[in-house]
C-alpha positions as CSV (number, residue, x, y, z in Angstrom):
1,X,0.0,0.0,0.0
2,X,1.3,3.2,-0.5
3,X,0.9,6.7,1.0
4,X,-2.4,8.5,0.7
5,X,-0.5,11.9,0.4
6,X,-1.1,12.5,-3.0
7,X,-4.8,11.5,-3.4
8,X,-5.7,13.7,-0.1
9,X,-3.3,16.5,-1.9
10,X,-5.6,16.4,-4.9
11,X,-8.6,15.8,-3.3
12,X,-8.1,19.5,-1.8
13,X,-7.8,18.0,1.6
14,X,-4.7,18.2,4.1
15,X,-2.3,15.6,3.7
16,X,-0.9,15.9,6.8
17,X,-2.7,14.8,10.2
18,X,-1.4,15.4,13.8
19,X,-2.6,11.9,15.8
20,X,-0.8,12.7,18.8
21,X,-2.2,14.8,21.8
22,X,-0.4,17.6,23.1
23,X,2.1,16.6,25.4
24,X,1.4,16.7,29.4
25,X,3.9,15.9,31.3
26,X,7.1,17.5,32.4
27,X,9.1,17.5,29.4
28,X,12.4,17.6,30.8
29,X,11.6,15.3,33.5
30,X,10.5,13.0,31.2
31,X,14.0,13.5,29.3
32,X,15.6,13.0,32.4
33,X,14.3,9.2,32.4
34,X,15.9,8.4,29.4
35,X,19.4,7.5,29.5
36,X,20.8,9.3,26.5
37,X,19.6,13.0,28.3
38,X,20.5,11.3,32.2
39,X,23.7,11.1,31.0
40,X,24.5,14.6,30.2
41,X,23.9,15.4,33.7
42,X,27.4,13.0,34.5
43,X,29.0,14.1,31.0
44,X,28.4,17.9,30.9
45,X,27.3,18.8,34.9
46,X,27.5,22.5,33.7
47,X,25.5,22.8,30.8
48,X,22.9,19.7,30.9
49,X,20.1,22.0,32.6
50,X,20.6,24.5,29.4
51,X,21.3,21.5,27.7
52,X,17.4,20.2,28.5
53,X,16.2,23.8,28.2
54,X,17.2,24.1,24.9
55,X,16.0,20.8,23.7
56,X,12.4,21.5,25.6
57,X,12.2,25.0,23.9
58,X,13.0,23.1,20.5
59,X,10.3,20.4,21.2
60,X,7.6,22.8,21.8
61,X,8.4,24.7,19.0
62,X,8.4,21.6,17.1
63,X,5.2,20.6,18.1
64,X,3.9,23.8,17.0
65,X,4.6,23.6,14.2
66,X,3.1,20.1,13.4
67,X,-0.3,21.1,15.1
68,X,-0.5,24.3,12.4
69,X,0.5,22.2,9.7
70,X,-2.6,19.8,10.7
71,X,-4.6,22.7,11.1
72,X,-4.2,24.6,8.1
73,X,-3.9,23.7,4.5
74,X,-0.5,24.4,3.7
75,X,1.3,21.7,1.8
């Protein structure tokens, strides 16, 4: 089977769909669970808060951006 981007495209429909809620947890404590973030904290003690801040703020913005594409018409 192949993708049903093209015959929603031409169908004058969105072709892309967002069919994941909005996150609510803690971002960044969630990170910390995961071993590949945890370990920054050992790694880089100095910069792994930023570290997560910067990769929360970069989520979020990333997730924006997915919910307006869903939302609006523009591909």
């Amino acid at each position: 089977m192949g993708s049903t981007f093209p015959l929603l495209k031409e169908e004058g429909k969105n072709p892309f769909s967002l069919d994941s809620k909005e996150p609510s947890a803690d971002y960044v404590e969630f990170i910390k669970g995961e071993i590949r973030y945890s370990s920054l904290a050992n790694v880089f003690t100095d910069q792994a808060e930023e570290l997560y801040e910067l990769s929360k703020k970069d989520a979020e913005e990333r997730y924006r951006r997915y919910k307006a594409l869903s939302e609006h018409h523009v591909l």
